[in-house]
PyMOL commands that place a pseudoatom at each C-alpha (Angstrom):
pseudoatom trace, name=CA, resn=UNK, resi=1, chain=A, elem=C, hetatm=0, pos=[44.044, -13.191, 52.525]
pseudoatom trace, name=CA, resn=UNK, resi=2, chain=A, elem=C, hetatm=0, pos=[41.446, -10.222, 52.228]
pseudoatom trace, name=CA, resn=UNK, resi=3, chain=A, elem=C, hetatm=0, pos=[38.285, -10.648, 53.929]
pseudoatom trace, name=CA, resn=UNK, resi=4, chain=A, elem=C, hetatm=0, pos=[34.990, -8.724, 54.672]
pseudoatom trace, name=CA, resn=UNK, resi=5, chain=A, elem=C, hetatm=0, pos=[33.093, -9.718, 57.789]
pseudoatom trace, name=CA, resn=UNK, resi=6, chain=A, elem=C, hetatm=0, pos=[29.846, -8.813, 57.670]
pseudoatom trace, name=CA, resn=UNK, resi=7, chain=A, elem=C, hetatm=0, pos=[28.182, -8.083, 61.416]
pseudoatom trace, name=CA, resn=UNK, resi=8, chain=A, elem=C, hetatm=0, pos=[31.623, -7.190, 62.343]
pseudoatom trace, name=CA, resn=UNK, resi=9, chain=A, elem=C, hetatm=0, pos=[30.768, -5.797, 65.863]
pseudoatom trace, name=CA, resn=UNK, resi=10, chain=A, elem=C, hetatm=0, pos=[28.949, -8.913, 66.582]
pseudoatom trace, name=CA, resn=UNK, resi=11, chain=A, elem=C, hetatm=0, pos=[30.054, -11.262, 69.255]
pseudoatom trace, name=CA, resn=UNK, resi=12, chain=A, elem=C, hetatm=0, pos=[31.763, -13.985, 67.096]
pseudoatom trace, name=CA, resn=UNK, resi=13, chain=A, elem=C, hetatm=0, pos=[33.227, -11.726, 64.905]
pseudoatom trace, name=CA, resn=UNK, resi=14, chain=A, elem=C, hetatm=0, pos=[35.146, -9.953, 67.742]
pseudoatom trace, name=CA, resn=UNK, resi=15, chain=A, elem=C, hetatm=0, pos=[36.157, -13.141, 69.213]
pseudoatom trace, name=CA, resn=UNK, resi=16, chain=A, elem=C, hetatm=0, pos=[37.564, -14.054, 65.452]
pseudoatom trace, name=CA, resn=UNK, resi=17, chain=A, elem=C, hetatm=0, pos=[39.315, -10.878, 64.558]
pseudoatom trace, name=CA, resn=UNK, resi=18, chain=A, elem=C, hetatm=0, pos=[42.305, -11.058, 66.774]
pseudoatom trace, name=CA, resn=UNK, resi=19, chain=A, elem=C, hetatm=0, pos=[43.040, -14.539, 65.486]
pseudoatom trace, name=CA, resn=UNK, resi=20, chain=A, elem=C, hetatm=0, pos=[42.485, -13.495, 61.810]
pseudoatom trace, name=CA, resn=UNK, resi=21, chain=A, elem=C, hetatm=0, pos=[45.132, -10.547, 62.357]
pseudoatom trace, name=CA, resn=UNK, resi=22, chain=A, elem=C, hetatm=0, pos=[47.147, -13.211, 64.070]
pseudoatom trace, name=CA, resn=UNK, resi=23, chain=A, elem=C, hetatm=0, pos=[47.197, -15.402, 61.007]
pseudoatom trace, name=CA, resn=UNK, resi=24, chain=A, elem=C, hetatm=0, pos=[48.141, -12.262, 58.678]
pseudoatom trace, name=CA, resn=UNK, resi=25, chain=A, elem=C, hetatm=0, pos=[44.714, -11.625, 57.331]
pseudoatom trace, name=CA, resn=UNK, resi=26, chain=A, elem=C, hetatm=0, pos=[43.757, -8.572, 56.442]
pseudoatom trace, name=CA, resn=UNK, resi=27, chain=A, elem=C, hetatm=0, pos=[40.193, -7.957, 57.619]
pseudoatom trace, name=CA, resn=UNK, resi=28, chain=A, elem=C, hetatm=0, pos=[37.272, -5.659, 57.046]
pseudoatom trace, name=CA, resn=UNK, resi=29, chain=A, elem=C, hetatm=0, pos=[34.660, -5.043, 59.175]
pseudoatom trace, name=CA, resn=UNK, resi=30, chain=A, elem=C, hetatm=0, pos=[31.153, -4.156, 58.529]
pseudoatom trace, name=CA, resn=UNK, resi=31, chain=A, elem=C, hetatm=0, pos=[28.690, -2.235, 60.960]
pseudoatom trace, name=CA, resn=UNK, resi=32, chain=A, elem=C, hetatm=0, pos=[25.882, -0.887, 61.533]
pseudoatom trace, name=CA, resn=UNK, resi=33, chain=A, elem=C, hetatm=0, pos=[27.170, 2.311, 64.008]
pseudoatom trace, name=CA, resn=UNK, resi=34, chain=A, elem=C, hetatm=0, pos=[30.020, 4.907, 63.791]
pseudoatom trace, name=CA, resn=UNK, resi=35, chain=A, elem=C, hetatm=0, pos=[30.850, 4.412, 67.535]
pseudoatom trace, name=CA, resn=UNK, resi=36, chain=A, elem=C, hetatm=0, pos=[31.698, 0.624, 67.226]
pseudoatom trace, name=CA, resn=UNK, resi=37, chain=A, elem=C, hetatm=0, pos=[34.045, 1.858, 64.905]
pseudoatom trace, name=CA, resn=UNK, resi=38, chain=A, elem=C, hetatm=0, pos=[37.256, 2.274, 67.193]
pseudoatom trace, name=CA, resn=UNK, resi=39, chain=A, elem=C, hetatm=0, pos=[36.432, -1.391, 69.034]
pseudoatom trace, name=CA, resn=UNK, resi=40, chain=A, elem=C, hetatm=0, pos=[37.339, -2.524, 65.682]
pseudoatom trace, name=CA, resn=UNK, resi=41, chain=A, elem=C, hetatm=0, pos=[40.691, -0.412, 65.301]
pseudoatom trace, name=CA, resn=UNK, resi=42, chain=A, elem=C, hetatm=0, pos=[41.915, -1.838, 68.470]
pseudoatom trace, name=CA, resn=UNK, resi=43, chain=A, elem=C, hetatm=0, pos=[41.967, -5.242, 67.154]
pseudoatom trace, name=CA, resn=UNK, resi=44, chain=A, elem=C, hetatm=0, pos=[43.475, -4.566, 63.770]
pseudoatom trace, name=CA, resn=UNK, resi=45, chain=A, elem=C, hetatm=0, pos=[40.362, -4.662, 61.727]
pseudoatom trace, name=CA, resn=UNK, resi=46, chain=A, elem=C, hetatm=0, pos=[39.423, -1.341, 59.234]
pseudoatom trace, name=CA, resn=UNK, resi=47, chain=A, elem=C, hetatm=0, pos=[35.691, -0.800, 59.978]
pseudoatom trace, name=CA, resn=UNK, resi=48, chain=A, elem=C, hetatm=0, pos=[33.136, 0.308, 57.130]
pseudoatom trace, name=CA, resn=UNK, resi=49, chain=A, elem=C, hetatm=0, pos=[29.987, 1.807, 58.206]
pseudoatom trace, name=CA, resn=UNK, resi=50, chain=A, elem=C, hetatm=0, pos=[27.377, 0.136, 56.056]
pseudoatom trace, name=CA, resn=UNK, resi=51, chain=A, elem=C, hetatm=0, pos=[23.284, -0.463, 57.503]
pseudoatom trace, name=CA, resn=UNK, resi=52, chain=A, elem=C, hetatm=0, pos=[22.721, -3.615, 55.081]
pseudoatom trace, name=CA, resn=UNK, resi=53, chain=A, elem=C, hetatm=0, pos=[19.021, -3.254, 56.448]
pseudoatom trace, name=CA, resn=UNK, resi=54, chain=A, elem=C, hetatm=0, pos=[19.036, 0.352, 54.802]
pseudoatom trace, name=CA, resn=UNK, resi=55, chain=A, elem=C, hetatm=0, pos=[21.481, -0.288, 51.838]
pseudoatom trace, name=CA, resn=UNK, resi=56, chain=A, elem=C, hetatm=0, pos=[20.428, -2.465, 48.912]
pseudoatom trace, name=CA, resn=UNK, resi=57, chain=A, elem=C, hetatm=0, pos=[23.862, -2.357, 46.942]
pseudoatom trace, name=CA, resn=UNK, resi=58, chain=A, elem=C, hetatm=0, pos=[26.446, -3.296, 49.893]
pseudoatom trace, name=CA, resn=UNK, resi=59, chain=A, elem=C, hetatm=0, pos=[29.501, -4.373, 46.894]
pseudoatom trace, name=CA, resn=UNK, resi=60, chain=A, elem=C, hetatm=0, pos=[31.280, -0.786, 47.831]
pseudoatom trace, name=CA, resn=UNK, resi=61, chain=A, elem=C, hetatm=0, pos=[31.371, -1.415, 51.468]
pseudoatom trace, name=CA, resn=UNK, resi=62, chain=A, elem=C, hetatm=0, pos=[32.665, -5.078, 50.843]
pseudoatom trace, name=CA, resn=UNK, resi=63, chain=A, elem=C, hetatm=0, pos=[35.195, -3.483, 49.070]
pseudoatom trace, name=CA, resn=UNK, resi=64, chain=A, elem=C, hetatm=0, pos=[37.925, -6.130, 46.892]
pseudoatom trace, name=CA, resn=UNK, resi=65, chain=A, elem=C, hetatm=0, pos=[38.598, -8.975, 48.956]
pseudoatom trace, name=CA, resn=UNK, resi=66, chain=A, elem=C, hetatm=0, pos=[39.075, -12.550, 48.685]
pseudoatom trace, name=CA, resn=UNK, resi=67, chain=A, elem=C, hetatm=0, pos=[36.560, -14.295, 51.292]
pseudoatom trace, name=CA, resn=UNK, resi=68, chain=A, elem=C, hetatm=0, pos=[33.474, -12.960, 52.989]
pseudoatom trace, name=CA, resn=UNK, resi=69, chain=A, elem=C, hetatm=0, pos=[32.352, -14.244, 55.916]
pseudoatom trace, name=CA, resn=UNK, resi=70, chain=A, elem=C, hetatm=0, pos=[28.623, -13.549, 57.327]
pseudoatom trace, name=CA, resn=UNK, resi=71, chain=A, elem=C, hetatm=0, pos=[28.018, -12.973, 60.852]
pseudoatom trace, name=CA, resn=UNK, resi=72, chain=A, elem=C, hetatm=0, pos=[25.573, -10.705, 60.898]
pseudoatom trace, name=CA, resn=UNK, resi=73, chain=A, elem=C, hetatm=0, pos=[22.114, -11.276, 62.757]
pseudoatom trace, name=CA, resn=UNK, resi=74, chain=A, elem=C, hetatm=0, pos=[18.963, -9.362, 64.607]
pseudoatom trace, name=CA, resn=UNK, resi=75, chain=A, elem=C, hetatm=0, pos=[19.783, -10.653, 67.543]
pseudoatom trace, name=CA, resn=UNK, resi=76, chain=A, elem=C, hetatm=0, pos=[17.884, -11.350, 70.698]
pseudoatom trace, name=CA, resn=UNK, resi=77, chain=A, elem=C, hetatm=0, pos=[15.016, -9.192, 71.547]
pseudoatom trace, name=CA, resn=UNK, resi=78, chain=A, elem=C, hetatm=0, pos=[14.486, -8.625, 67.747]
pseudoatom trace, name=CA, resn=UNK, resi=79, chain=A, elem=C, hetatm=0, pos=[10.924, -9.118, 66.089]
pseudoatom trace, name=CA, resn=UNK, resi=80, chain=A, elem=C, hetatm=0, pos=[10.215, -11.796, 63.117]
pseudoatom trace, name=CA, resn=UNK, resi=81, chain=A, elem=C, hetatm=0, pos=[10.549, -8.671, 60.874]
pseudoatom trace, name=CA, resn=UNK, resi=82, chain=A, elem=C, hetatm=0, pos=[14.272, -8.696, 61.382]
pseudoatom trace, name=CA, resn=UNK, resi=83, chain=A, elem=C, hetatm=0, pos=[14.752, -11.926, 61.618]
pseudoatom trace, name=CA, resn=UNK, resi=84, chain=A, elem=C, hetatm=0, pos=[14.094, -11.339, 57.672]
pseudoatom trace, name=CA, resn=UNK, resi=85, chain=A, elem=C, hetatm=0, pos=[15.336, -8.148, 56.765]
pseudoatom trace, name=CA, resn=UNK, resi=86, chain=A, elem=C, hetatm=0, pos=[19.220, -9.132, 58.415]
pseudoatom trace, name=CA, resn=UNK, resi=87, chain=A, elem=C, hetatm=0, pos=[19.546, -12.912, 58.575]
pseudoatom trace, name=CA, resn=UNK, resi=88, chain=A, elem=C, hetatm=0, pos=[18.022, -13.591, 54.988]
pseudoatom trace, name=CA, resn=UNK, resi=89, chain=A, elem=C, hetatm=0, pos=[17.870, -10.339, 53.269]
pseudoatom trace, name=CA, resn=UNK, resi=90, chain=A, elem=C, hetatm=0, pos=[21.372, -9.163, 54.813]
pseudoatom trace, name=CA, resn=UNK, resi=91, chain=A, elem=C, hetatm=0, pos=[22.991, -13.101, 53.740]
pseudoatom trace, name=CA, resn=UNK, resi=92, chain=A, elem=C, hetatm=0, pos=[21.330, -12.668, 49.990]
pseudoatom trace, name=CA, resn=UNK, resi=93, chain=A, elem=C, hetatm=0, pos=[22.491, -8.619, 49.706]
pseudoatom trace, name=CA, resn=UNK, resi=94, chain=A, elem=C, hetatm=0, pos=[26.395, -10.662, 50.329]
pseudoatom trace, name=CA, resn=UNK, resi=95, chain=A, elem=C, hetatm=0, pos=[25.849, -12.712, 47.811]
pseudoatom trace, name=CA, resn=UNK, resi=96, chain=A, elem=C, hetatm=0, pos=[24.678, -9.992, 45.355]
pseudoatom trace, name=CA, resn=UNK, resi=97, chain=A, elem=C, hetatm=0, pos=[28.174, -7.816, 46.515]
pseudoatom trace, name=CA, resn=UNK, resi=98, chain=A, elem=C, hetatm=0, pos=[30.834, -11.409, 46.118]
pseudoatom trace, name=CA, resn=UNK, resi=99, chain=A, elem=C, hetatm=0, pos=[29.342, -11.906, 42.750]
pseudoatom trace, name=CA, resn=UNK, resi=100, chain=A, elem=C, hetatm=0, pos=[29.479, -7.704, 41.239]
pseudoatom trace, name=CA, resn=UNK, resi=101, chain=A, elem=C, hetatm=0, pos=[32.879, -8.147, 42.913]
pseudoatom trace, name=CA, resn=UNK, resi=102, chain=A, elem=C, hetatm=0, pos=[34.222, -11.063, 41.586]
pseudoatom trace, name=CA, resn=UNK, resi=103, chain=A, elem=C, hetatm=0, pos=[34.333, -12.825, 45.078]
pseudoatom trace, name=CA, resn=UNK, resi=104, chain=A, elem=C, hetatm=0, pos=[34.034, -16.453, 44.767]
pseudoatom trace, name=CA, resn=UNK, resi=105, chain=A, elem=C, hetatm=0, pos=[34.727, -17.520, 48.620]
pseudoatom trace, name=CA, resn=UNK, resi=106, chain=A, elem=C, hetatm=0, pos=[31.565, -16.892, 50.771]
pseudoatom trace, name=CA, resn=UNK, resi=107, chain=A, elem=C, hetatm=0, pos=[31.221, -18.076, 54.667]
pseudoatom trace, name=CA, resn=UNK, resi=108, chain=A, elem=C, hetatm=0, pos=[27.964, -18.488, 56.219]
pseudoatom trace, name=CA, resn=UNK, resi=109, chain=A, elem=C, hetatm=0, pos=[27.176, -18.358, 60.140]
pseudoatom trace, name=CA, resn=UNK, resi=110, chain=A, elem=C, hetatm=0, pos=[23.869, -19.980, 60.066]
pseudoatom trace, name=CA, resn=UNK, resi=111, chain=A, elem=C, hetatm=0, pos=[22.017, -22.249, 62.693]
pseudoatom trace, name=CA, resn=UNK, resi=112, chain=A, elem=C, hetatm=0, pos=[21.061, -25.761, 63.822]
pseudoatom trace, name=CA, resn=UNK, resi=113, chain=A, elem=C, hetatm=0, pos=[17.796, -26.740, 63.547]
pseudoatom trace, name=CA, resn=UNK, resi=114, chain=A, elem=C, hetatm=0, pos=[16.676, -24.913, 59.758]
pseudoatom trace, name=CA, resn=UNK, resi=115, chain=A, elem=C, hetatm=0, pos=[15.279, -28.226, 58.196]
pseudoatom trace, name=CA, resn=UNK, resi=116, chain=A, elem=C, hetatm=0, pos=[13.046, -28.065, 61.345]
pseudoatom trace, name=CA, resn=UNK, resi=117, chain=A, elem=C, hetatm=0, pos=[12.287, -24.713, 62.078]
pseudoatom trace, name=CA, resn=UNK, resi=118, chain=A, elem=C, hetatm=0, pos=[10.921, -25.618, 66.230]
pseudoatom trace, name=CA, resn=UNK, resi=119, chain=A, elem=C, hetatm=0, pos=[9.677, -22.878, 69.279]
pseudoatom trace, name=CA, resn=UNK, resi=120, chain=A, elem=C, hetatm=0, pos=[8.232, -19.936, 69.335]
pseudoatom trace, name=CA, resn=UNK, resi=121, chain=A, elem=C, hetatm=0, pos=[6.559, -17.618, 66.373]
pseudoatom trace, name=CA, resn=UNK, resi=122, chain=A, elem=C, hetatm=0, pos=[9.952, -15.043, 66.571]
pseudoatom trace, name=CA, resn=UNK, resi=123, chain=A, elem=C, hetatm=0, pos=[12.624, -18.218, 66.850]
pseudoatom trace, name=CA, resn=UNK, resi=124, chain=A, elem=C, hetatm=0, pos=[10.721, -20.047, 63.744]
pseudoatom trace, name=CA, resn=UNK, resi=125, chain=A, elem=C, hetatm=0, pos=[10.983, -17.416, 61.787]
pseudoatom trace, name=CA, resn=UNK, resi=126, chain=A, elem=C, hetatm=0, pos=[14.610, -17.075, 62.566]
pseudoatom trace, name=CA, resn=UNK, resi=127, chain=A, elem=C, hetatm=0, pos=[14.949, -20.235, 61.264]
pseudoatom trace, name=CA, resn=UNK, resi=128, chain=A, elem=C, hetatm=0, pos=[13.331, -20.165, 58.296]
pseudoatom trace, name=CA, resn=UNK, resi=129, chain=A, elem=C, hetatm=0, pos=[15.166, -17.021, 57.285]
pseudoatom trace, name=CA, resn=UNK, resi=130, chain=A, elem=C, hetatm=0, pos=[18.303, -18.624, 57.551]
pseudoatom trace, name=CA, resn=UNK, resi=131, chain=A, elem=C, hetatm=0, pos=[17.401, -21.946, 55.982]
pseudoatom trace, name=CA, resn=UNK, resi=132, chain=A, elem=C, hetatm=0, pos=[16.116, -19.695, 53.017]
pseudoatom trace, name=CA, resn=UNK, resi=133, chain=A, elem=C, hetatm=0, pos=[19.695, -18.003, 52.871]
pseudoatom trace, name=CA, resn=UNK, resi=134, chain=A, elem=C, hetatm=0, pos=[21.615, -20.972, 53.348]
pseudoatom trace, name=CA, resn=UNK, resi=135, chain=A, elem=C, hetatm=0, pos=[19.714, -22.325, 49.833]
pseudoatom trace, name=CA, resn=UNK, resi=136, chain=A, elem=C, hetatm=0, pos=[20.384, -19.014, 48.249]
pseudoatom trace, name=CA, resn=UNK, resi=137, chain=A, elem=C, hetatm=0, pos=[23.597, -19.298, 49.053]
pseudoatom trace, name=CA, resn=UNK, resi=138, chain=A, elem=C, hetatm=0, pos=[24.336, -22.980, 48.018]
pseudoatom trace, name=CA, resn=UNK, resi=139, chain=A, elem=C, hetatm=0, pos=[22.388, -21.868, 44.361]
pseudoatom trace, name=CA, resn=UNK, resi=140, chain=A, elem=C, hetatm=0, pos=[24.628, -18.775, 44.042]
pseudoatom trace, name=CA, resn=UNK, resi=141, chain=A, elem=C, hetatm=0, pos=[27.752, -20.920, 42.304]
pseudoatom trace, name=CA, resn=UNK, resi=142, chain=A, elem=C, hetatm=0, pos=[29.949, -19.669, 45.103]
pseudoatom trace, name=CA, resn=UNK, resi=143, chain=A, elem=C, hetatm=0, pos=[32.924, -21.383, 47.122]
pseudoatom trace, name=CA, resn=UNK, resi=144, chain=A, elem=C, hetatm=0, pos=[30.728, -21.334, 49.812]
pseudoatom trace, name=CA, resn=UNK, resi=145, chain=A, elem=C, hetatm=0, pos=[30.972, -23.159, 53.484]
pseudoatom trace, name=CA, resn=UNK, resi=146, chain=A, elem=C, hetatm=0, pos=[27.828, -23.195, 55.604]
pseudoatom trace, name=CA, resn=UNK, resi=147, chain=A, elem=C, hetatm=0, pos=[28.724, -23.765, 59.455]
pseudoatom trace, name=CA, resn=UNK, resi=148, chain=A, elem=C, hetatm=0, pos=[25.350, -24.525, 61.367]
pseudoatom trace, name=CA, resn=UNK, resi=149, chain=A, elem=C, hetatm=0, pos=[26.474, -24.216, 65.305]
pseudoatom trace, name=CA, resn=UNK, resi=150, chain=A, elem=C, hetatm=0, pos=[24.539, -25.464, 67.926]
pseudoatom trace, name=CA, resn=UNK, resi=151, chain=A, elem=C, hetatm=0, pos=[23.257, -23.385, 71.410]
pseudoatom trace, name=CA, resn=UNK, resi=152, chain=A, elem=C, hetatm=0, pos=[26.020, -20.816, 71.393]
pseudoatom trace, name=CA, resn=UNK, resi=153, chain=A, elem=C, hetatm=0, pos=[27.756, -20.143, 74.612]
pseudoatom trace, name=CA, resn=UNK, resi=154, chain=A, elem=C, hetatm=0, pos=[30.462, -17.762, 76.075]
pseudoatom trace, name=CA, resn=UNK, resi=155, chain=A, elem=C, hetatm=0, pos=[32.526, -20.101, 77.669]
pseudoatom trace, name=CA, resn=UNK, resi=156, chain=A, elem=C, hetatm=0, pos=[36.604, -19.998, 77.043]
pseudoatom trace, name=CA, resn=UNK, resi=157, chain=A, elem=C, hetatm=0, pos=[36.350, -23.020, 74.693]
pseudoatom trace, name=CA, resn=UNK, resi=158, chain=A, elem=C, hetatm=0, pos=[38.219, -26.125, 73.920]
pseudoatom trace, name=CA, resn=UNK, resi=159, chain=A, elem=C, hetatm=0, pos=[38.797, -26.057, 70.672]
pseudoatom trace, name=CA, resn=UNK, resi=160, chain=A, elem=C, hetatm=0, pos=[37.182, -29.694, 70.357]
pseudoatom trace, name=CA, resn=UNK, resi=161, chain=A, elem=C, hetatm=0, pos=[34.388, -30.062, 68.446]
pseudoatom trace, name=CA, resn=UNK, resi=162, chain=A, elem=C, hetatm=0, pos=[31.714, -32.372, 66.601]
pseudoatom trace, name=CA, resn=UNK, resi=163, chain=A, elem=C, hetatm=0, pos=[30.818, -31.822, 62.732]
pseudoatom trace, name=CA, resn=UNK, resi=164, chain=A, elem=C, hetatm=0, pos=[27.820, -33.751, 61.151]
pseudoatom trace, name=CA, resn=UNK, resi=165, chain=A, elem=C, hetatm=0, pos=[25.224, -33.267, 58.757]
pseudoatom trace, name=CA, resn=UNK, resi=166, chain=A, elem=C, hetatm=0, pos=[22.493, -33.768, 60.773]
pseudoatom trace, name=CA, resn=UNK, resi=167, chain=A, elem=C, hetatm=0, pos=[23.709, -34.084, 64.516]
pseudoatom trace, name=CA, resn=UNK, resi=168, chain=A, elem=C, hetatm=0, pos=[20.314, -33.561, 67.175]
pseudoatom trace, name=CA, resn=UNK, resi=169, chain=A, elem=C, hetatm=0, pos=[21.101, -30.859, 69.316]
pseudoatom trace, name=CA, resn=UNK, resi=170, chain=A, elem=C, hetatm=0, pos=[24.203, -29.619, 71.562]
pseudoatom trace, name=CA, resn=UNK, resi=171, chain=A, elem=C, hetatm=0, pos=[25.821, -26.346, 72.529]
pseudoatom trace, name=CA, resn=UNK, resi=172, chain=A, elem=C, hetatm=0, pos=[29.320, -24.674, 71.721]
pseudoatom trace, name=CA, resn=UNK, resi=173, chain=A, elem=C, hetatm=0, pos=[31.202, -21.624, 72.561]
pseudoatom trace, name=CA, resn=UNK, resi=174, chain=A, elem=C, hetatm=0, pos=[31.607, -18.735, 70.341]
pseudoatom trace, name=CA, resn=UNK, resi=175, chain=A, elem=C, hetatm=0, pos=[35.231, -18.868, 70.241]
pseudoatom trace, name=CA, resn=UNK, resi=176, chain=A, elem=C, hetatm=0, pos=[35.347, -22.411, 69.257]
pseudoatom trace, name=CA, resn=UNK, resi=177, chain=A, elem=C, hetatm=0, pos=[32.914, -21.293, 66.201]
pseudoatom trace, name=CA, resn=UNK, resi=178, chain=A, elem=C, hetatm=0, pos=[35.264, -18.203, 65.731]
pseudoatom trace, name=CA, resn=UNK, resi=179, chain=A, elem=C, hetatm=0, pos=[38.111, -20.913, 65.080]
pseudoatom trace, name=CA, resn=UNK, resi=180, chain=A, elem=C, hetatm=0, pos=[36.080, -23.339, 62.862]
pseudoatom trace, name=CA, resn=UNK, resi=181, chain=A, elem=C, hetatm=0, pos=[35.244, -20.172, 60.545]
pseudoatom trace, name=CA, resn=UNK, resi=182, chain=A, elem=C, hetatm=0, pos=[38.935, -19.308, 59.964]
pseudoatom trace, name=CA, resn=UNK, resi=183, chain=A, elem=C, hetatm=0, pos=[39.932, -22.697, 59.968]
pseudoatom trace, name=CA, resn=UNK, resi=184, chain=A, elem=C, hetatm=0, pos=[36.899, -23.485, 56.806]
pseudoatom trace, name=CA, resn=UNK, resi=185, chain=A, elem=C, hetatm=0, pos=[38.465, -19.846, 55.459]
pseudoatom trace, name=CA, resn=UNK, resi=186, chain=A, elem=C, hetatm=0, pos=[42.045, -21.158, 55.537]
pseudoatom trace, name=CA, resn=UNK, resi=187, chain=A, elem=C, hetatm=0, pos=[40.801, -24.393, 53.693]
pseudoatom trace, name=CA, resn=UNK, resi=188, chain=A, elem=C, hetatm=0, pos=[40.111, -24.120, 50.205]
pseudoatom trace, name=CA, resn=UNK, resi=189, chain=A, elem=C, hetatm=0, pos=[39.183, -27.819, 50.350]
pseudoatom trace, name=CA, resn=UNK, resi=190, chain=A, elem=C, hetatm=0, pos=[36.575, -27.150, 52.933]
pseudoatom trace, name=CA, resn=UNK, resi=191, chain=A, elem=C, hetatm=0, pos=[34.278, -25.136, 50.182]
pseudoatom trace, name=CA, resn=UNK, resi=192, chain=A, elem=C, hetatm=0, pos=[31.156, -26.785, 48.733]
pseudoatom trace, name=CA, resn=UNK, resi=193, chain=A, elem=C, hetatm=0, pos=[30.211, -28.183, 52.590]
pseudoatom trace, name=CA, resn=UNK, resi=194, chain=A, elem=C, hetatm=0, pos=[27.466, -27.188, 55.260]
pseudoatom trace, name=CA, resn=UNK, resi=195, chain=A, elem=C, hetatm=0, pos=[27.991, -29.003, 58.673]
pseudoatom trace, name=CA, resn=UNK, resi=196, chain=A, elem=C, hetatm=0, pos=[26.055, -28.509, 62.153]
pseudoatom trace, name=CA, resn=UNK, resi=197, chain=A, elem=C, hetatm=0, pos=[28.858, -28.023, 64.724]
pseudoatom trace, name=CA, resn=UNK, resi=198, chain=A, elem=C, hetatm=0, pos=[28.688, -28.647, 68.324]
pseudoatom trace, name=CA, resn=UNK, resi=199, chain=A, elem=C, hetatm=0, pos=[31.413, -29.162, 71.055]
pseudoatom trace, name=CA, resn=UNK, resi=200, chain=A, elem=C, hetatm=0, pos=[33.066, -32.531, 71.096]
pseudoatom trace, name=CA, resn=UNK, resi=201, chain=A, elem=C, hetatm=0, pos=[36.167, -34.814, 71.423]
pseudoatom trace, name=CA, resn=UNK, resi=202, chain=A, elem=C, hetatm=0, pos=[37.794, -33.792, 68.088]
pseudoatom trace, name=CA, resn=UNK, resi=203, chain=A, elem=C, hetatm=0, pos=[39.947, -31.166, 67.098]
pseudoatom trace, name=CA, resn=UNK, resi=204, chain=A, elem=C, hetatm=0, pos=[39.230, -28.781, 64.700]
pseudoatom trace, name=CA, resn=UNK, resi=205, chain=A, elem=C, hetatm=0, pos=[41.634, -29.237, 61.893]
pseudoatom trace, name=CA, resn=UNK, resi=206, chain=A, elem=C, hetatm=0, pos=[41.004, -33.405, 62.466]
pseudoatom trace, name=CA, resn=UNK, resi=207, chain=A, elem=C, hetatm=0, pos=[36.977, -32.355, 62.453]
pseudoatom trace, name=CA, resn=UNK, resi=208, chain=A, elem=C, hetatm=0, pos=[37.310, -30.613, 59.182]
pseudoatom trace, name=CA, resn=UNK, resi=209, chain=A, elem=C, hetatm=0, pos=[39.628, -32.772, 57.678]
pseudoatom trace, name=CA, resn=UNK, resi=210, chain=A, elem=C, hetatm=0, pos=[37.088, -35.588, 58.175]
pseudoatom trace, name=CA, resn=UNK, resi=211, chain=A, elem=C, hetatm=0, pos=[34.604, -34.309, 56.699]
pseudoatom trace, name=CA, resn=UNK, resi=212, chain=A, elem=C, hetatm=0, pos=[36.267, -33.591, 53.547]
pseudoatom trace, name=CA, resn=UNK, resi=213, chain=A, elem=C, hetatm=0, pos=[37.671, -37.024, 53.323]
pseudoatom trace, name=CA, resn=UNK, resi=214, chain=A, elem=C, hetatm=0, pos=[34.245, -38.604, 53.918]
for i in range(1, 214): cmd.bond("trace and resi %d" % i, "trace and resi %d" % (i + 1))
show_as sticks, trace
zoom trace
């Protein structure tokens, strides 16, 4: 399979790169900076420079594939400003490119928590921008899978998780989100869903499986 990652300097995207190349994907990378360029060689991964704050039309940068997968965000330390112009505006610019390109399969990173946007001014509207891409995206009449993690952490992970539709709160390692994405990727079946995702006692393939059966 062909797929575009967009944020693909960020930390989840690095973690799921290797493991993408390892499953015989051919991946794409989008970022923001010419010198993150070569971490992204080293792993396999062709980067495309492409500032989706500054660029309206991203569908050249992500290029003909077959999935896209957004990871892109502000990031801590980022104002409310950003919060909109990369986790909402950057998700909806994605959408714009998989439809001009004829790219049905579209992956979201979003967050726990949207339906009930909670803390400070910043973090709410972090929220809010992603609960207003997640309904863009499941209005856009894409294959699209919208995996809602938890408190990310960097720990080595289990790869045992929890998947619900409305789970309270919990935590999970990036790499253990890294392998849900290619796992949703990798199952056609798995389009059509959004799911919070936490760590937990099941695996990921029985997780997924689960809540496609039910």
């Amino acid at each position: 399979m062909k797929i575009t990652v967009v944020g693909g300097h960020g930390s989840i995207a690095m973690l799921m790169h290797p493991m993408l190349i390892e499953n015989d994907h051919q991946v794409r990378g989008i970022i923001r900076k010419e010198e993150q360029a070569d971490d992204l060689r080293e792993v396999g991964v062709e980067p495309v420079v492409c500032d989706i704050e500054e660029v309206d039309d991203i569908s050249e940068a992500v290029g003909n594939v077959d999935a896209v997968v957004f990871a892109a965000g502000a990031g801590p330390g980022s104002g409310a400003a950003r919060k909109w112009s990369v986790d909402r505006d950057g998700a909806i610019k994605l959408i714009e490119a998989a439809k001009a390109n004829s790219i049905n399969r579209y992956v979201m990173i979003s967050a726990m928590g949207t339906n009930n946007p909670r803390g400070n001014e910043v973090f709410k509207a972090y929220l809010k921008a992603k609960a207003e891409a997640d309904e863009a995206l499941r209005n856009s009449g894409l294959d699209y899978t919208i995996v809602k993690p938890g408190r990310l952490t960097d720990e080595s992970g289990t790869g045992k998780v929890t998947i619900g539709r409305d789970l309270s709160s919990g935590e999970i390692p990036r790499k253990d989100v890294a392998r849900v994405l290619i796992k949703v990727l990798e199952t056609p079946e798995a389009a059509g869903y959004q799911f919070d995702l936490t760590s937990g006692d099941t695996t990921i393939n029985e997780a997924i499986q689960n809540l496609i059966n039910n």
